[in-house]
LUMSE-152085 format. One line per 4 residues: number of its first residue (from 1); their letters; for each residue x, y, z of C-alpha. Coordinates in steps of 0.05 Angstrom, whole numbers, plus 32768, in hexadecimal, padded with zeros to 4 digits. Each point is the difference from the previous one (the first is absolute). Example, Ala and Ser with C-alpha at 12.3 -4.5 7.8 and 13.67 -1.06 7.14 Angstrom:
1 = as = 80F6,7FA6,809C | 801B,8045,7FF3
END
This chain:
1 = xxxx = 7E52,80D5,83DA | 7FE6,7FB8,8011 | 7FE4,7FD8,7FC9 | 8027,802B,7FC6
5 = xxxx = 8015,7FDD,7FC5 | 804E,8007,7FF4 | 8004,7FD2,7FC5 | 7FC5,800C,7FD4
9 = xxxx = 8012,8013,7FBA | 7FE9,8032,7FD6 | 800D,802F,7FC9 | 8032,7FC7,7FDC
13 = xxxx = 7FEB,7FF0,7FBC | 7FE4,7FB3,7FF1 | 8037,7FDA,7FDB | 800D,8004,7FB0
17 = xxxx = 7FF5,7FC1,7FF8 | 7FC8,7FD7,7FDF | 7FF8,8018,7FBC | 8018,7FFE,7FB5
21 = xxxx = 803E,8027,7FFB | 7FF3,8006,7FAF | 7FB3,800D,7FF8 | 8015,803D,8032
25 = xxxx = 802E,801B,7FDD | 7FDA,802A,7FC7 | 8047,801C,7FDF | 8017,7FB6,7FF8
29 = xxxx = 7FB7,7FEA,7FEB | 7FFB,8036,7FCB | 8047,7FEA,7FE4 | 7FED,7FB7,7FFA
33 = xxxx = 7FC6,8013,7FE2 | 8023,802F,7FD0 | 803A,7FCF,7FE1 | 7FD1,7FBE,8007
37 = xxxx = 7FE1,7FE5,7FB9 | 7FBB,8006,8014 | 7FF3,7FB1,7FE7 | 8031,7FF4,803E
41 = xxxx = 7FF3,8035,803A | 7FCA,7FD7,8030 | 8038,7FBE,8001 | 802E,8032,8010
45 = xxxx = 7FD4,802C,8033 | 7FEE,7FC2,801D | 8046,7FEA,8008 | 8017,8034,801C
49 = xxxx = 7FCA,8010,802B | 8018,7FB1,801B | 803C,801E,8010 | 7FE8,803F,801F
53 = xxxx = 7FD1,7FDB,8033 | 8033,7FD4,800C | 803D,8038,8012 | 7FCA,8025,802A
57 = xxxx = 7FEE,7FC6,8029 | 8014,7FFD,8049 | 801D,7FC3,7FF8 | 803E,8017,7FCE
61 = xxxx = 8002,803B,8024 | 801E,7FD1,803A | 8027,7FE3,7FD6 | 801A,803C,7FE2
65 = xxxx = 8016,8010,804E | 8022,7FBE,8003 | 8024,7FFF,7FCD | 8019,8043,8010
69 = xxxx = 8015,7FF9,8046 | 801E,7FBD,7FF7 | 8038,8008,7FC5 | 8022,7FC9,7FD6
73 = xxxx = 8039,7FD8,8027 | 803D,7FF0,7FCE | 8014,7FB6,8015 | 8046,7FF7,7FDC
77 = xxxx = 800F,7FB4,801E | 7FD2,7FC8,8016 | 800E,7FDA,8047 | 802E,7FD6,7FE6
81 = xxxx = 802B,8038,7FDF | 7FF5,7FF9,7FBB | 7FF3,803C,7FD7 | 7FB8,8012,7FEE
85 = xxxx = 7FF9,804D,7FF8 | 7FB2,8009,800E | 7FD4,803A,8015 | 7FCB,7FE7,8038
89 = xxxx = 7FBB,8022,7FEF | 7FCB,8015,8039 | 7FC2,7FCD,7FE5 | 7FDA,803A,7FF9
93 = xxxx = 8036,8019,7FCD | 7FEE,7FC2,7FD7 | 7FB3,8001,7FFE | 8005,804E,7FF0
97 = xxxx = 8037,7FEC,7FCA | 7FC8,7FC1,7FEB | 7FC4,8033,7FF8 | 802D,8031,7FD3
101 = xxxx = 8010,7FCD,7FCB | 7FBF,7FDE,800A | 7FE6,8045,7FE7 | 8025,8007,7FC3
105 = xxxx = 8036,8029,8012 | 802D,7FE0,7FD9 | 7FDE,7FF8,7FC3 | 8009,804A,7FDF
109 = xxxx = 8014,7FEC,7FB7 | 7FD3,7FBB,7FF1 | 7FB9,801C,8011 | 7FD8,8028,7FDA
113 = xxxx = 8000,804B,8018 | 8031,7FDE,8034 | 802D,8038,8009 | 7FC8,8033,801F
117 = xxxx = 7FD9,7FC4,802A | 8044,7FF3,801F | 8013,804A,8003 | 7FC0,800A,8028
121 = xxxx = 8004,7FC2,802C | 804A,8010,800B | 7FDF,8046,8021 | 7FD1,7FE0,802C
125 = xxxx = 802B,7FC6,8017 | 803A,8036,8012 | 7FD2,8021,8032 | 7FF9,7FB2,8028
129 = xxxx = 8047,7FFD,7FFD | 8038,801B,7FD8 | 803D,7FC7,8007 | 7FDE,7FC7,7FE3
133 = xxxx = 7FF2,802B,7FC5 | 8050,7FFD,7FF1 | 8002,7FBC,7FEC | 7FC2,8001,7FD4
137 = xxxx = 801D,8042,7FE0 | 8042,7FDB,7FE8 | 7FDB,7FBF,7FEE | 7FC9,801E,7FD4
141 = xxxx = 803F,803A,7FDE | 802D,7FC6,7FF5 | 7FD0,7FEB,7FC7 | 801E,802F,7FCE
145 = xxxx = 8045,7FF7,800C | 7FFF,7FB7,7FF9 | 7FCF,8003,7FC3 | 8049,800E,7FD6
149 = xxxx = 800A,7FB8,8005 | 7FCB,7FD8,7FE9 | 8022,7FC2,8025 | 7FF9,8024,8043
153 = xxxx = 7FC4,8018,7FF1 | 7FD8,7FBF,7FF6 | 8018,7FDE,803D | 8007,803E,802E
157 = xxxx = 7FBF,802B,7FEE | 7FC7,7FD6,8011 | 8015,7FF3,8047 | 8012,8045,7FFD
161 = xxxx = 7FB5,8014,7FEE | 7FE6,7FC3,8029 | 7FC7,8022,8033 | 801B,7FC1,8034
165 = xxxx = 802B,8015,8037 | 8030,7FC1,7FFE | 802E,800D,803C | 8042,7FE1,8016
169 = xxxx = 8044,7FF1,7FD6 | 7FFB,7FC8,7FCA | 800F,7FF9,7FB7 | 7FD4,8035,7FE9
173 = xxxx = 7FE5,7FC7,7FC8 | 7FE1,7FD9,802B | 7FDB,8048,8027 | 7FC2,8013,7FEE
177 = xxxx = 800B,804B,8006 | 804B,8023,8007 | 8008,8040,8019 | 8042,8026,7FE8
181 = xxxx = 8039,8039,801F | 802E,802F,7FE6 | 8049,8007,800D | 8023,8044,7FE3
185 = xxxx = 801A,8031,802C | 8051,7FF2,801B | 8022,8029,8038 | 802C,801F,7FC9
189 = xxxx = 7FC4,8011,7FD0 | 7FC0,8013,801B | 7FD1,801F,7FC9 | 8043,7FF6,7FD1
193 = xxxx = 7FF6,7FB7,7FED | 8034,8006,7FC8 | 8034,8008,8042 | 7FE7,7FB9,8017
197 = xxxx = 8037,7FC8,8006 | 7FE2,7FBD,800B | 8023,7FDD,7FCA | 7FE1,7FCB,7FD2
201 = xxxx = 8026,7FCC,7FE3 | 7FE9,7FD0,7FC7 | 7FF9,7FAF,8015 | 8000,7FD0,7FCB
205 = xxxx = 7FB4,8003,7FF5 | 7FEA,8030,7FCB | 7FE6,8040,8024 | 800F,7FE6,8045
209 = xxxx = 8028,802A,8031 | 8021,8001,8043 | 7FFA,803B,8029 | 802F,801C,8034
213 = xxxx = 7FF5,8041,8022 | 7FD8,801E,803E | 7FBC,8027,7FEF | 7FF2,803A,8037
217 = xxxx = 7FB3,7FFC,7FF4 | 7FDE,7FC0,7FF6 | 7FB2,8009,7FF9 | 7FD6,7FC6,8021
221 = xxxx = 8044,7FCF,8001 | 7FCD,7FC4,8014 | 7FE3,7FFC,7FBC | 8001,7FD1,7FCF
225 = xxxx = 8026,801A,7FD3 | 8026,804B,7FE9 | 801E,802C,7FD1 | 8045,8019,8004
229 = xxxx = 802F,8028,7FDC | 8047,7FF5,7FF1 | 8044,8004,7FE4 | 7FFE,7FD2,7FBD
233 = xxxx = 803D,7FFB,7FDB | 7FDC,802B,7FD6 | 7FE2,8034,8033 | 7FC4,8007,8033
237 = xxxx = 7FD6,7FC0,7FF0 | 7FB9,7FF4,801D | 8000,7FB2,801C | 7FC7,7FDD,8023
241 = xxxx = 801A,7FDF,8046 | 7FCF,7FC9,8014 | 8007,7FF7,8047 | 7FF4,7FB0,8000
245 = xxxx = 8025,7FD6,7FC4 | 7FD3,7FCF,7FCD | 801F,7FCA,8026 | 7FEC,8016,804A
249 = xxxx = 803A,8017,8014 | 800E,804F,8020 | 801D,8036,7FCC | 8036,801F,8028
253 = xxxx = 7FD7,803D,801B | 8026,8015,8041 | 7FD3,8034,8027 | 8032,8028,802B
257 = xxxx = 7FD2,8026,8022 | 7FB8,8024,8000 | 7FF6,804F,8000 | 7FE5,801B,8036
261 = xxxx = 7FD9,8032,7FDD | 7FD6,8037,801C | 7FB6,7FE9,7FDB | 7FEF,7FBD,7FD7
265 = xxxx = 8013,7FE1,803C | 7FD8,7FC7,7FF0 | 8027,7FED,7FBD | 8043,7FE6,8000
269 = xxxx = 803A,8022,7FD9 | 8046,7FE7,8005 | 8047,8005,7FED | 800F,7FC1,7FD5
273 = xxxx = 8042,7FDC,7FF4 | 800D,7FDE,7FBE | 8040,7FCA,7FFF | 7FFA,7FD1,7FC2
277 = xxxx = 7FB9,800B,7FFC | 7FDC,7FE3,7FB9 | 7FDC,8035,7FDC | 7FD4,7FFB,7FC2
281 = xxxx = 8016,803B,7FCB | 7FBC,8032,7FEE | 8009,801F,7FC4 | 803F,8011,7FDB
285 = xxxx = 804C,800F,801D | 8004,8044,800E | 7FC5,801C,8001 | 7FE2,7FE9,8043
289 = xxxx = 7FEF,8049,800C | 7FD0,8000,7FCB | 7FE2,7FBE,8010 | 7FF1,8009,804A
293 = xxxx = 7FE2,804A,7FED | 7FBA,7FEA,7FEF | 800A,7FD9,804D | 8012,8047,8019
297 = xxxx = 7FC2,8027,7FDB | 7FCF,7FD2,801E | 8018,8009,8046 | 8000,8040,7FEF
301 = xxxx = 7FC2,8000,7FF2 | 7FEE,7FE0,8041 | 8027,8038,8030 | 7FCD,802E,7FE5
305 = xxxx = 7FC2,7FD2,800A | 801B,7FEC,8046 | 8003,8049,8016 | 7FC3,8016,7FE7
309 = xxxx = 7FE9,7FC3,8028 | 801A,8016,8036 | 7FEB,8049,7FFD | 7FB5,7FEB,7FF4
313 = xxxx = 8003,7FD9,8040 | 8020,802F,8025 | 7FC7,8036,7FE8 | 7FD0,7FC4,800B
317 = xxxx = 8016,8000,804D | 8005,804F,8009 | 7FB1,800D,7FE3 | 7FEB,7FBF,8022
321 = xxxx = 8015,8019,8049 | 7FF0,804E,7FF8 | 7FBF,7FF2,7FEA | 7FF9,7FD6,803F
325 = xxxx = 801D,802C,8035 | 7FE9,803E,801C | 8022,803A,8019 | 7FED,8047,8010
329 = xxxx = 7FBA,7FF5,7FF6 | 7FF8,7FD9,7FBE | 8024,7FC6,7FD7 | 8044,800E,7FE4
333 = xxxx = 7FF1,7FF8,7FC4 | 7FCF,803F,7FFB | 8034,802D,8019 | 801F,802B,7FC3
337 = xxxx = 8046,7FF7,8010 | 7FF7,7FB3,800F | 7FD4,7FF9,7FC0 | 8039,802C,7FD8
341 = xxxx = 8036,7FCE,8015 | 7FD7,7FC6,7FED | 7FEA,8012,7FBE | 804D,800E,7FF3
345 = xxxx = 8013,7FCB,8013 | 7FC1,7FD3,7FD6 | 800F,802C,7FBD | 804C,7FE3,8010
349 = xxxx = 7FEC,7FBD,7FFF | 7FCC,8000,7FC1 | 8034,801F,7FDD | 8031,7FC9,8010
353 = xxxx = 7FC6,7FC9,7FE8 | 7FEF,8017,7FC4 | 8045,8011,7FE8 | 8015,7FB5,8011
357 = xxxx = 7FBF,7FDC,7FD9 | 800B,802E,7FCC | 8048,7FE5,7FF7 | 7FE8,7FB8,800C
361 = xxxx = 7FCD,800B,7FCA | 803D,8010,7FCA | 8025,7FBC,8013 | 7FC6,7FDE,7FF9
365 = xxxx = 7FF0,802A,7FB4 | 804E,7FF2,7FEF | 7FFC,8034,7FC2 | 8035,8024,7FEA
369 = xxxx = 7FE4,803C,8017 | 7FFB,7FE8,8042 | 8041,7FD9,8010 | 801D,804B,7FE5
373 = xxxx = 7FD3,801B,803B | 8017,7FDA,8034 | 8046,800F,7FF2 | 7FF7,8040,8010
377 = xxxx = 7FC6,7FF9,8030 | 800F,7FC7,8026 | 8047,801D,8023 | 7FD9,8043,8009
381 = xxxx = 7FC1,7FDF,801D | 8038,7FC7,802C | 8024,8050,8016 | 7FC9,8023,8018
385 = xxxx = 7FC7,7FDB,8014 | 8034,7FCE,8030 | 801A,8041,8022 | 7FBD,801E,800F
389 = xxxx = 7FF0,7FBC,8028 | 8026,800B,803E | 7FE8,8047,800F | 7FB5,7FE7,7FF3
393 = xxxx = 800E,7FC3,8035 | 801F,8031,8032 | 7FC3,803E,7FF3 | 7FCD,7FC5,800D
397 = xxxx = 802A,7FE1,8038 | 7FF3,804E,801B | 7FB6,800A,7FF9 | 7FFA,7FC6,8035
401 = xxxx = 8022,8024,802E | 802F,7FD7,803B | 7FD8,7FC4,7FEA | 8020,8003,7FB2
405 = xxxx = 8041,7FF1,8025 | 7FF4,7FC1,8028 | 800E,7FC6,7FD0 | 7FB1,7FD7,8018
409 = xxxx = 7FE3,803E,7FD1 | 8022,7FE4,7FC0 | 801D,8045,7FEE | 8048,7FF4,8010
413 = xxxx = 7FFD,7FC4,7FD9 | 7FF2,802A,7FC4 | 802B,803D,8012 | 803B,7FC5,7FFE
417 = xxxx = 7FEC,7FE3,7FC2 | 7FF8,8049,7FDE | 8049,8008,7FEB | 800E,7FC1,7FDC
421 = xxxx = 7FEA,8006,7FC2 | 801C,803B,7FF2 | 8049,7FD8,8017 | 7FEF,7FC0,7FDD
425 = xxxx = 8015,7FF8,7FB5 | 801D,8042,7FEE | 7FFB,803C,8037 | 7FEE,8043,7FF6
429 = xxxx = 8043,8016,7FD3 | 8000,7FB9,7FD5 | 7FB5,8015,7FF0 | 8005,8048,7FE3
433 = xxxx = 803F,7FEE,7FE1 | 7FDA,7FCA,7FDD | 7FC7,8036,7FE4 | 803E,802A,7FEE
437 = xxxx = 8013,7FD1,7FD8 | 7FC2,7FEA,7FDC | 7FF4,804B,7FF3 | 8047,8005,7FD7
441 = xxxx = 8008,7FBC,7FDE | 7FB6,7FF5,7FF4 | 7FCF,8034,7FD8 | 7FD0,7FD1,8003
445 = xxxx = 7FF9,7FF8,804B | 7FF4,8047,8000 | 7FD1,8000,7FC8 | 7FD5,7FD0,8023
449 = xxxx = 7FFF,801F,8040 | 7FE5,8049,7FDD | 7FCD,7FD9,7FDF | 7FE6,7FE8,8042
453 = xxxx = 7FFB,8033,8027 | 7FE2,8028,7FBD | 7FC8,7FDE,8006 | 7FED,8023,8036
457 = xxxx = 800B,804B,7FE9 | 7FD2,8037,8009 | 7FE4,7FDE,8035 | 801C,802B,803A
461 = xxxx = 8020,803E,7FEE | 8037,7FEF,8041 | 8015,7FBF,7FD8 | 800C,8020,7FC6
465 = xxxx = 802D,8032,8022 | 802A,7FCF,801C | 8006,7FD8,7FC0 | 8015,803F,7FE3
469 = xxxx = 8036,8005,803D | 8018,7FC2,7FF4 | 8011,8013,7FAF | 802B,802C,801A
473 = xxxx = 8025,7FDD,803B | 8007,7FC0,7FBF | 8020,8036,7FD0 | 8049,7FF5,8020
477 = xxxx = 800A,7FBB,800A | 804B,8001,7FFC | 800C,802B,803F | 7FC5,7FDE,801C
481 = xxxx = 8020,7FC3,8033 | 8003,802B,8041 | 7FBD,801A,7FF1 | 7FEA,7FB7,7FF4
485 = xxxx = 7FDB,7FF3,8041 | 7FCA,8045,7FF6 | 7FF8,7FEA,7FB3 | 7FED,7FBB,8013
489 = xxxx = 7FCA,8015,8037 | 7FEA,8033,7FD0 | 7FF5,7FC5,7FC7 | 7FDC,7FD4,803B
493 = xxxx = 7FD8,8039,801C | 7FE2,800E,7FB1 | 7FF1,7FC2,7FF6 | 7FD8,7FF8,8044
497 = xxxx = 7FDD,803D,7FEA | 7FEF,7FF1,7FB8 | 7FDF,7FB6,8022 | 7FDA,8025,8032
501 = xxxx = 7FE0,8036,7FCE | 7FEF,7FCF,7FDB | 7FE4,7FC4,8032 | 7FFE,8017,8041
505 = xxxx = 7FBD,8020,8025 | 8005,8051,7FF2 | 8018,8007,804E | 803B,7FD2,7FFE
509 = xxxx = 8016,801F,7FB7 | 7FFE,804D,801B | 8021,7FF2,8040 | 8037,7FD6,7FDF
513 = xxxx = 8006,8041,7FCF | 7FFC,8035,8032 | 8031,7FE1,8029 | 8037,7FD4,7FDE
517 = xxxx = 8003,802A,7FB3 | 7FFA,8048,8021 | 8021,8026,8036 | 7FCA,8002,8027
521 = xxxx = 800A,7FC6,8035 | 8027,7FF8,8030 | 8042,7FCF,8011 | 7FDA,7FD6,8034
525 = xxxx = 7FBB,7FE4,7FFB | 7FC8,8023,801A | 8012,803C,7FD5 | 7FCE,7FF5,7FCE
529 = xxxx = 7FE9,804F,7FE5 | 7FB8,8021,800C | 7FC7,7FE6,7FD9 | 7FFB,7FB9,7FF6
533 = xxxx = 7FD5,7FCC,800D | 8026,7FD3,8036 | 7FC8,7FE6,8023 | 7FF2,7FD9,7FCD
537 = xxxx = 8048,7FE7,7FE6 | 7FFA,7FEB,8051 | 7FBE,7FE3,7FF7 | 801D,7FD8,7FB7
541 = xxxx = 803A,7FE0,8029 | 7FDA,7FED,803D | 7FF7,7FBC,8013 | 7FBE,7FE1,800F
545 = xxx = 8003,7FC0,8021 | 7FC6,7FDE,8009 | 7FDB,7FF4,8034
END
């Protein structure tokens, strides 16, 4: 017909863009809130409220795309020829990297309450954009590793905690902010870092080394400096590589090649070559295990705050367009089934949130009690929550229909990302094998994890049934290891529960209950059971951008 319109659009929901990515999330509010000293929770709201604005902005959203869709370059010679091993950054990788320390992402263990500010601006910034969180994961968990020598400690740990993003390779005392990597995993060893063969040899200068050897993994090789384990004379050592000398000079640091990985595509990983290359000893001979562990909890820590992260903006996405678009005769959103799989998908990610403040708050208490938690906790918590992320990602990718598949929506991004943490530092196996272990060697661990979730007995009568359950599936620990996997969902799940009883709205608590601690839901989301109140766990994780 003459004078129709081919191209007008309609029925598309506005862009999420525009608004504070924290003050909109109530789950992550609540937690701050919660595990904040109340002398310090409006600088910390405020802060983080900074931070929120700032990853919600259009403006890092483009960058976010960027940084994405243009990966790092590895540049192993200059034009002459000489040898220079570097990784050549998008500039919007940079700024993005800039506005992460600038925000105190590295700065965990020197501020007061530090651990749960940067455990909630660690969520936010995830949802701008995942890879740059990397580096400022190993930077701010190197802290506690290095802390066993005081030496290291005083020249490394301010730079380390510096909130200046101090790029380019130089003798990291004359930076005013380093940023650090991590070098573990071999060909030969994987998750078995006592298999690892780079060899360290002692030079004439007391607790110097040189390394030789070739690390599979190499977490953000452009950094300023990194931990390694490796054969001492007197077993698996922890050593701190810088990658530029005190004198200006290159460490040997020979990047063979990048990974082409499927997500984090904006971060560079790297197989690294070692030949003659000077090391700083971290601790004692021998137990290099033991010293990089507290390295390994933190970043632990971190795979569960990423993927909750990533599941809240993924849920963020899904509400925001189906309460935008309309099909048979109303919004999306209003329809039961749509509103089902929503609020499944939102209980999902509160769950996640509060489990991962709530461990943040026991690093930053550092009590007995709760260092015996998180051993037992903390490798539950990294199990579960990390696997749930990827079939959150893909259910929200879904409830945009084609549109949650073409990469402009942002979905794929996250469905690509959704994996990784659950890989990174210990997969699935490493993690329940971990629990396993706390539960036999370490009453205490166990102790503290019945007193937590005690305090939330008698509070829903499905909780205590499946804290019962779980006394029974605990009373046969020794024949346990190939039931590992379903005893350390079951520990996660409780815990989830016993945090939502107790903080959570009434609607998010019963659905978590009804679903995830009884029989009653179903294996895919959207199978939430009769008789609960999803419009408004839709309604709590809605977005409101204004206008």
């Amino acid at each position: 017909m003459a004078g129709t319109t081919t191209h007008t659009v309609t029925n598309q929901p506005p862009p999420l863009v525009g608004y504070d990515l924290f003050a909109a999330d109530h789950a992550l509010v609540e937690a701050v809130a919660r595990h904040t000293a109340p002398e310090l929770l409006e600088e910390v709201r405020a802060e983080l409220s900074t931070i929120g604005v700032s990853a919600g902005s259009a403006q890092v959203q483009e960058w976010a795309a960027q940084a994405d869709e243009n990966p790092p370059r590895l540049r192993t010679h200059d034009r002459y020829g000489n040898r220079i091993d570097e990784v050549e950054f998008h500039p919007a990788w940079h700024r993005l990297l800039g506005k992460g320390v600038g925000a105190g992402l590295t700065t965990g263990w020197v501020r007061p309450g530090g651990h749960v500010r940067r455990a909630a601006a660690f969520l936010v910034w995830t949802q701008a954009e995942a890879g740059n969180c990397c580096p400022l994961s190993m930077t701010n968990a190197a802290v506690p590793a290095l802390r066993t020598d005081p030496e290291l400690a005083a020249a490394w740990e301010p730079l380390l905690t510096s909130m200046i993003y101090d790029r380019g390779l130089r003798p990291a005392a004359g930076k005013a902010g380093a940023l650090f990597g991590m070098a573990m995993t071999e060909k030969q060893g994987g998750s078995d870092v006592r298999a690892n063969t780079t060899a360290a040899v002692p030079l004439a200068e007391p607790g110097t080394y040189a390394l030789t050897g070739h690390k599979w993994f190499c977490s953000a090789p452009m950094s300023d400096g990194f931990l390694v384990l490796a054969q001492a004379p007197g077993g698996p050592t922890c050593f701190l590589v810088p990658r530029v000398l005190p004198d200006g000079t290159r460490n040997v640091f020979l990047l063979q090649r990048l990974k082409d990985k499927l997500g984090n595509r904006s971060n560079a990983s790297g197989e690294v070559e070692f030949d003659g290359t000077w090391a700083r000893r971290v601790g004692e001979e021998g137990r290099g295990v033991r010293t990089i562990i507290g390295m390994v909890a933190a970043t632990r820590l971190d795979c569960v705050l990423g993927s909750a992260g990533l599941m809240r903006q993924a849920v963020a996405q899904a509400v925001h367009h189906c309460s935008h678009r309309e099909a048979f005769g109303g919004k999306l959103a209003d329809k039961p089934l749509m509103r089902n799989v929503l609020a499944d998908l939102a209980v999902e990610s509160e769950a996640a949130t509060a489990l991962g403040l709530r461990l943040a708050a026991a690093h930053d208490d550092g009590g007995e009690a709760e260092r015996a938690l998180l051993r037992l906790a903390l490798p539950a918590a990294k199990y579960w929550v990390t696997k749930r992320c990827a079939p959150v990602a893909v259910e929200a990718a879904e409830c945009l229909g084609g549109n949650g598949y073409v990469t402009e929506s942002g979905l794929p991004r996250l469905v690509r990302e959704s994996p990784l943490n659950s890989l990174w530092e210990g997969a699935g196996n490493i993690q329940a094998l971990d629990a396993l272990r706390a539960l036999r060697r370490e009453p205490e661990a166990l102790d503290a994890y019945l007193q937590e979730i005690g305090r939330a007995h008698g509070a829903d009568h499905r909780l205590d049934r499946a804290v019962k359950d779980l006394f029974s599936e605990l009373a046969d620990l020794e024949g346990m290891e190939a039931r590992a996997r379903r005893l350390v969902e079951r520990l996660a799940t409780v815990l989830q529960g016993s945090l939502l009883v107790r903080f959570a709205p009434a609607e998010v608590a019963d659905a978590f209950c009804a679903s995830r601690l009884t029989d009653d839901g179903g294996a895919s989301f959207g199978t939430l059971p009769r008789g609960l109140d999803l419009a408004a766990v839709v309604d709590r994780a809605r977005v409101h951008v204004p206008a």
